[in-house]
PDB file of N, CA, C and O in Angstrom:
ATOM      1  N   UNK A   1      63.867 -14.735 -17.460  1.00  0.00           N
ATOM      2  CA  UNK A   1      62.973 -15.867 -17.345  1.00  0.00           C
ATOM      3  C   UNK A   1      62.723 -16.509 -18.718  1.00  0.00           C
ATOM      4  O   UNK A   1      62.558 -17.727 -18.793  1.00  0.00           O
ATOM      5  N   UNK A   2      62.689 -15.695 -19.844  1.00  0.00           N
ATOM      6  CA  UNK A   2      62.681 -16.265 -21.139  1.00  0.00           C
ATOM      7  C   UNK A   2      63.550 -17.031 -21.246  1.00  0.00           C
ATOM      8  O   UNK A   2      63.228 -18.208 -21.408  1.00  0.00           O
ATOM      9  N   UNK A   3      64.912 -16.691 -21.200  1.00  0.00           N
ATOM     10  CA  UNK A   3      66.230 -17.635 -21.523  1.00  0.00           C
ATOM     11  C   UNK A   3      66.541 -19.118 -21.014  1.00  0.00           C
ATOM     12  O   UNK A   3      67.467 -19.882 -21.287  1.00  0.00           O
ATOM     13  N   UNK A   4      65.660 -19.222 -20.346  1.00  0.00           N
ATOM     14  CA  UNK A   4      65.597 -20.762 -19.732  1.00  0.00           C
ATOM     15  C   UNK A   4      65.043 -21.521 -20.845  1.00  0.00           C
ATOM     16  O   UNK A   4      64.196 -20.975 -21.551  1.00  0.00           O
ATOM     17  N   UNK A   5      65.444 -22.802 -21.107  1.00  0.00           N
ATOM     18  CA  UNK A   5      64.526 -23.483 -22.355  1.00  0.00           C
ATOM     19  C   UNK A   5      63.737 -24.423 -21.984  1.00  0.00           C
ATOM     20  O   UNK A   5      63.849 -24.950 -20.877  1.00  0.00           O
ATOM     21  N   UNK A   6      62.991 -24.704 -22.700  1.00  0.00           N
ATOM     22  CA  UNK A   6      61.515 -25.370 -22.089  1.00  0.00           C
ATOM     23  C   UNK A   6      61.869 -27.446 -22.004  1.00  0.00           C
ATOM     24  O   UNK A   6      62.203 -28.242 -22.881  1.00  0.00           O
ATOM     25  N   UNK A   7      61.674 -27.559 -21.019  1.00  0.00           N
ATOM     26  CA  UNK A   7      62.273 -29.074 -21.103  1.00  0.00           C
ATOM     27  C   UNK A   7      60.807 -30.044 -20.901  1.00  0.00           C
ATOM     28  O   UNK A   7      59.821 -29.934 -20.173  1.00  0.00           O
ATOM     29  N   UNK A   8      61.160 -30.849 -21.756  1.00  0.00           N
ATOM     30  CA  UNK A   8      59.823 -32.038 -22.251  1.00  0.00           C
ATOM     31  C   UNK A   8      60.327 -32.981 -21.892  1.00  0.00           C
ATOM     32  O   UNK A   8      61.508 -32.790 -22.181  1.00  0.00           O
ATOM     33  N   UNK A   9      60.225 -34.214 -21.292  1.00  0.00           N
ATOM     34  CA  UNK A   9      60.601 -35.627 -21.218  1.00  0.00           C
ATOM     35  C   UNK A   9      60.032 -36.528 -22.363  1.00  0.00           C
ATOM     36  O   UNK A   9      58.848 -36.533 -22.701  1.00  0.00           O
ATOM     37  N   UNK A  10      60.970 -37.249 -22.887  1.00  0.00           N
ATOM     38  CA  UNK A  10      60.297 -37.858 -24.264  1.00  0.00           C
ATOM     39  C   UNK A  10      59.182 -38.889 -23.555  1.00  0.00           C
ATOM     40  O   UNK A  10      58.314 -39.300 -24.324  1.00  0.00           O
ATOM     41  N   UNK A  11      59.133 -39.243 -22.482  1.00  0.00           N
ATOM     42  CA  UNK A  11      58.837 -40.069 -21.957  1.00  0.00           C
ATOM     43  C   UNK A  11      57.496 -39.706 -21.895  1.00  0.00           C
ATOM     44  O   UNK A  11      56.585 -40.480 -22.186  1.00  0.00           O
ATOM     45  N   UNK A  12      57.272 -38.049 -21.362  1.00  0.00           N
ATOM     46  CA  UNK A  12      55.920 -37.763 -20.930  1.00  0.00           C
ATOM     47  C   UNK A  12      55.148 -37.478 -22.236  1.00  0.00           C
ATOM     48  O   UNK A  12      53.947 -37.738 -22.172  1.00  0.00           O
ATOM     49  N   UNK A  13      55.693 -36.901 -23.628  1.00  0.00           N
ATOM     50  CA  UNK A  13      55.500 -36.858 -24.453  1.00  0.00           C
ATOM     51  C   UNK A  13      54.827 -37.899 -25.407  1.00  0.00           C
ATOM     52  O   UNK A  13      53.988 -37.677 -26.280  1.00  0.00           O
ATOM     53  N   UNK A  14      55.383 -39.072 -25.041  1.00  0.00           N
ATOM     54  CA  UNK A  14      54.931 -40.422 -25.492  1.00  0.00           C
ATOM     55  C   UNK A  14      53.902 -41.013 -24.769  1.00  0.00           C
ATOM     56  O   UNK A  14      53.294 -41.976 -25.236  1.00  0.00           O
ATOM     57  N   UNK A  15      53.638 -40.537 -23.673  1.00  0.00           N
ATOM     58  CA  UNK A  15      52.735 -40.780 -22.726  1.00  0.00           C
ATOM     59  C   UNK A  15      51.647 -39.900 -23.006  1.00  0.00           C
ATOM     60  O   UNK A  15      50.697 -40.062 -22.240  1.00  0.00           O
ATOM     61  N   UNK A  16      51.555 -39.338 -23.558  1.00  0.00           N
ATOM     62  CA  UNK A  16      50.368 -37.584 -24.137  1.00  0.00           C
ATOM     63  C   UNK A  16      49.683 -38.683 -25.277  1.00  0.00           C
ATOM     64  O   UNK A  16      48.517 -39.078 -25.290  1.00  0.00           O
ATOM     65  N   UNK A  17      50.790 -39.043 -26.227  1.00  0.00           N
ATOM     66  CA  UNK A  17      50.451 -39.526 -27.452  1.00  0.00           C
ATOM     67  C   UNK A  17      49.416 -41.036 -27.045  1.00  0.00           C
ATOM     68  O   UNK A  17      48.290 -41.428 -27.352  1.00  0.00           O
ATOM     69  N   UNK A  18      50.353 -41.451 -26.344  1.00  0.00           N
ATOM     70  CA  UNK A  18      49.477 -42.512 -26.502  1.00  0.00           C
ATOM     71  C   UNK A  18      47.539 -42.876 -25.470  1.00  0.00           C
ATOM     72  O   UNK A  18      46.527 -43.557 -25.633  1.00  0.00           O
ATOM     73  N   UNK A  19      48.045 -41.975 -24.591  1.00  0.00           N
ATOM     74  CA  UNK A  19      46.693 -41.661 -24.129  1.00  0.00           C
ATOM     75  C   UNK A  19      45.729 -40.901 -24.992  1.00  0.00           C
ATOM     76  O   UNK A  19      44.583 -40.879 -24.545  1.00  0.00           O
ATOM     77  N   UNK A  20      45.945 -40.222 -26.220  1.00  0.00           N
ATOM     78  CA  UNK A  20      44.801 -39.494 -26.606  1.00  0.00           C
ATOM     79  C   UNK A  20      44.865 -40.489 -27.727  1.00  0.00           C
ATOM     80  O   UNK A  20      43.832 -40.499 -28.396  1.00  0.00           O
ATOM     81  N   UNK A  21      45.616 -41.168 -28.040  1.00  0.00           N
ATOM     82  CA  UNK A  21      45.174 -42.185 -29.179  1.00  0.00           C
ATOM     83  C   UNK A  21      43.960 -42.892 -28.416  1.00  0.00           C
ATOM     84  O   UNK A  21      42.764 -42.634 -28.547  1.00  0.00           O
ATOM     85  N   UNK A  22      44.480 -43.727 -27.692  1.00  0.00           N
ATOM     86  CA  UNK A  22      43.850 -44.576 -27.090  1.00  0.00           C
ATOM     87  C   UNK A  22      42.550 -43.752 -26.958  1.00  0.00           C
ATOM     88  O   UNK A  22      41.996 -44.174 -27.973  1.00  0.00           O
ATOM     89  N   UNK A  23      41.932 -43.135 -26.583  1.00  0.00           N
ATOM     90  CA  UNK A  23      41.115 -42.262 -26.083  1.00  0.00           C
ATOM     91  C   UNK A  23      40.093 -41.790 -27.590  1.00  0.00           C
ATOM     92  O   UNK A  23      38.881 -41.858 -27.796  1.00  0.00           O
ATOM     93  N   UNK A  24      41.190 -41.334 -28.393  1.00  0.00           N
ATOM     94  CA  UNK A  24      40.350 -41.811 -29.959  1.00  0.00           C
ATOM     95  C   UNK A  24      39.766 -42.889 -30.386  1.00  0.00           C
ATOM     96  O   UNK A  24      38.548 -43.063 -30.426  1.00  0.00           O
ATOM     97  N   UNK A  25      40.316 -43.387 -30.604  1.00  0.00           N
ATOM     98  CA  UNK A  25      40.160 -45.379 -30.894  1.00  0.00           C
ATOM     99  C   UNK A  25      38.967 -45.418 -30.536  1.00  0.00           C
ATOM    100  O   UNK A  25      38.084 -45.861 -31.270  1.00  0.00           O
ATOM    101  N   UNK A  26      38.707 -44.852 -29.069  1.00  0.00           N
ATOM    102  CA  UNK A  26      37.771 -45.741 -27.973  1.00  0.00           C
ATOM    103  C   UNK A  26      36.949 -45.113 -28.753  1.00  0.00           C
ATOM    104  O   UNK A  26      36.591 -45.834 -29.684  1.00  0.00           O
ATOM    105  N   UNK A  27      36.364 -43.767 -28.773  1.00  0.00           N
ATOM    106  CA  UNK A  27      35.482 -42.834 -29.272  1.00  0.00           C
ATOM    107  C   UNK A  27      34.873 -42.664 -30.640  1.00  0.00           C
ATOM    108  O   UNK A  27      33.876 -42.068 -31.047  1.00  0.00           O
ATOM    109  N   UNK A  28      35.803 -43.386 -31.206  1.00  0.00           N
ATOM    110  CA  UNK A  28      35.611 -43.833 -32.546  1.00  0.00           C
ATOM    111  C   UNK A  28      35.508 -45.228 -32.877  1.00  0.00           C
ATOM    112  O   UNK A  28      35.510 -45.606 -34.049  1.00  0.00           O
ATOM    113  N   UNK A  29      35.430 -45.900 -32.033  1.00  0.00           N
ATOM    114  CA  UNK A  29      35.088 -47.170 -32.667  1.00  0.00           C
ATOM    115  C   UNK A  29      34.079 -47.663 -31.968  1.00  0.00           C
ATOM    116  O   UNK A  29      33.606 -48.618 -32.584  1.00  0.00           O
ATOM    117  N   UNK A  30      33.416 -47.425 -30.775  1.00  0.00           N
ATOM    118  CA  UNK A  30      32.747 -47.315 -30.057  1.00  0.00           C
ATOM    119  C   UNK A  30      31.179 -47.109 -30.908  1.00  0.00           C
ATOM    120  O   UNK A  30      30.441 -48.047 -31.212  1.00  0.00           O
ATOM    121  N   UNK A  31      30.913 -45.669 -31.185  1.00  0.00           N
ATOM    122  CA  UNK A  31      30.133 -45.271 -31.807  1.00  0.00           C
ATOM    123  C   UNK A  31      30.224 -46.714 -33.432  1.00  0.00           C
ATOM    124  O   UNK A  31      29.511 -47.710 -33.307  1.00  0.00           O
ATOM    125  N   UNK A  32      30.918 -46.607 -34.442  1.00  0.00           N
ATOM    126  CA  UNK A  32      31.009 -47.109 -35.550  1.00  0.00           C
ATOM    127  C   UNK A  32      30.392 -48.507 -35.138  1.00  0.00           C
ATOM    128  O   UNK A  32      29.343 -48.822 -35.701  1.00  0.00           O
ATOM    129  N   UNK A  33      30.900 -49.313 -34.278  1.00  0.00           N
ATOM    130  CA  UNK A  33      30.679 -50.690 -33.852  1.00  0.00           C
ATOM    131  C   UNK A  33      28.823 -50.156 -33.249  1.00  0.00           C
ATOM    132  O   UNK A  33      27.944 -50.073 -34.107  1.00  0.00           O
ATOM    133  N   UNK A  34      28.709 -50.052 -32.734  1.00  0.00           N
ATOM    134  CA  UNK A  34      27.085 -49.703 -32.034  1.00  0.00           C
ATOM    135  C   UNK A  34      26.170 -49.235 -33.364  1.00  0.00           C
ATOM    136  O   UNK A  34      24.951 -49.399 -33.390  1.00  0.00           O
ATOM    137  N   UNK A  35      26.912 -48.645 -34.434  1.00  0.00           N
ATOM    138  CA  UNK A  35      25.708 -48.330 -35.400  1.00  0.00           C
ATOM    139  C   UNK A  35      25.824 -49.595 -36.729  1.00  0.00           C
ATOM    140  O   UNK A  35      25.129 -49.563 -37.745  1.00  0.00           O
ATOM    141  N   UNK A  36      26.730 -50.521 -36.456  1.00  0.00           N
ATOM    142  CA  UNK A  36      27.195 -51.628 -37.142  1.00  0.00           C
ATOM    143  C   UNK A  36      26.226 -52.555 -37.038  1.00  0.00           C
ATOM    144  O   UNK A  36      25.906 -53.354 -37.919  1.00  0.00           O
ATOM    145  N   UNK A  37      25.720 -52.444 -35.881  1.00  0.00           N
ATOM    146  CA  UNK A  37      24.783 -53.403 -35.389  1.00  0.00           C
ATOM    147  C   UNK A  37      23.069 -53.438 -35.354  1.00  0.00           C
ATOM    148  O   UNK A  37      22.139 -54.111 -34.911  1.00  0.00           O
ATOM    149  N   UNK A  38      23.362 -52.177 -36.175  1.00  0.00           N
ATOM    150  CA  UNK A  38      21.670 -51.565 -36.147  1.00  0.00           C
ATOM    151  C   UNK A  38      21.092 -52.338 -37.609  1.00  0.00           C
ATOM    152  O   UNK A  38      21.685 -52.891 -38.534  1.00  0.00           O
ATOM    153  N   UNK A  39      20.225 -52.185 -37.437  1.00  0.00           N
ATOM    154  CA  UNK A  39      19.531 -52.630 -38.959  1.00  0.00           C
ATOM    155  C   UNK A  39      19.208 -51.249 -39.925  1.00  0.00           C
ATOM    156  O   UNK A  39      18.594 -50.274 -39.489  1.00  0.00           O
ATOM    157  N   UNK A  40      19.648 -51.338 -41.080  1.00  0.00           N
ATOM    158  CA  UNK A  40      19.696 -50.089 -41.961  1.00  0.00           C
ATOM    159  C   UNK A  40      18.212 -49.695 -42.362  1.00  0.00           C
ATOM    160  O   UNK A  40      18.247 -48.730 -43.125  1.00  0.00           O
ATOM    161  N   UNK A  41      17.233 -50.022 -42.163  1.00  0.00           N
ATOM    162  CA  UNK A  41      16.047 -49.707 -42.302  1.00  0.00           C
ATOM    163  C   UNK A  41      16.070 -49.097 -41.186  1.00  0.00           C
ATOM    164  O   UNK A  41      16.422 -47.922 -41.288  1.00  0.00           O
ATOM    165  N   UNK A  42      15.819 -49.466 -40.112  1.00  0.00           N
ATOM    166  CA  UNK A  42      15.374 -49.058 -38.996  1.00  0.00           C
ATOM    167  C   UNK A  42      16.699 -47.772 -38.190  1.00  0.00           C
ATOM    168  O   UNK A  42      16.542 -47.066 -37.194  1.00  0.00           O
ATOM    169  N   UNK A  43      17.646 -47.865 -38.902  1.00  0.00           N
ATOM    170  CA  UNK A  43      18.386 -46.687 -38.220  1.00  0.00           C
ATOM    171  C   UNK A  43      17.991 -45.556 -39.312  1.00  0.00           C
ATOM    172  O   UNK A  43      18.136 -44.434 -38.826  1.00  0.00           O
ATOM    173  N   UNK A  44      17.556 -45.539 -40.588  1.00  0.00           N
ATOM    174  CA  UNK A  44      17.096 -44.187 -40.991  1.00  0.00           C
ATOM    175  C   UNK A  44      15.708 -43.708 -40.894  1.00  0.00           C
ATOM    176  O   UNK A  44      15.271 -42.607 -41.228  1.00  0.00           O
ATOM    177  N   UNK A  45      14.980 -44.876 -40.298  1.00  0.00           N
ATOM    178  CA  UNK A  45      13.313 -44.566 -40.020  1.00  0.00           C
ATOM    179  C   UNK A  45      13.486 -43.584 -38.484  1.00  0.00           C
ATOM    180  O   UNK A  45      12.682 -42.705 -38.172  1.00  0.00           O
ATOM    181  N   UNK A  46      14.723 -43.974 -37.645  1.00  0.00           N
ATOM    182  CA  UNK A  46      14.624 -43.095 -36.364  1.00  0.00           C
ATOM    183  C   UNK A  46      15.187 -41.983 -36.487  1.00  0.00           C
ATOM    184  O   UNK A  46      15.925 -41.743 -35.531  1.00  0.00           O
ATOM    185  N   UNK A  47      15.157 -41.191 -37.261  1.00  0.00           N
ATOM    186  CA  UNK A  47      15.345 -39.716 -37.960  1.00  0.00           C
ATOM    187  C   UNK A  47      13.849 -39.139 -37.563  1.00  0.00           C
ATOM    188  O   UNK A  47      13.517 -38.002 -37.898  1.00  0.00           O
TER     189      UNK A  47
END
């Protein structure tokens, strides 16, 4: 059962990649943009 080799489709592979990018991006720019918009006084007074 070892000797069989493990087969990947570049296809699905590229499809991995680009969904967890995407999925970053969102998660990260998301947050950055929403605290972009805050006023810098008032986002360290809500500490």
């Amino acid at each position: 059962m070892l000797e069989i080799p493990p087969v990947l489709p570049i296809g699905w592979a590229l499809l991995g990649v680009a969904v967890t990018s995407v999925i970053g991006v969102v998660f990260g720019v998301y947050p950055a943009w929403k605290a972009s918009n805050l006023d810098p006084i008032e986002a360290l007074r809500y500490e």
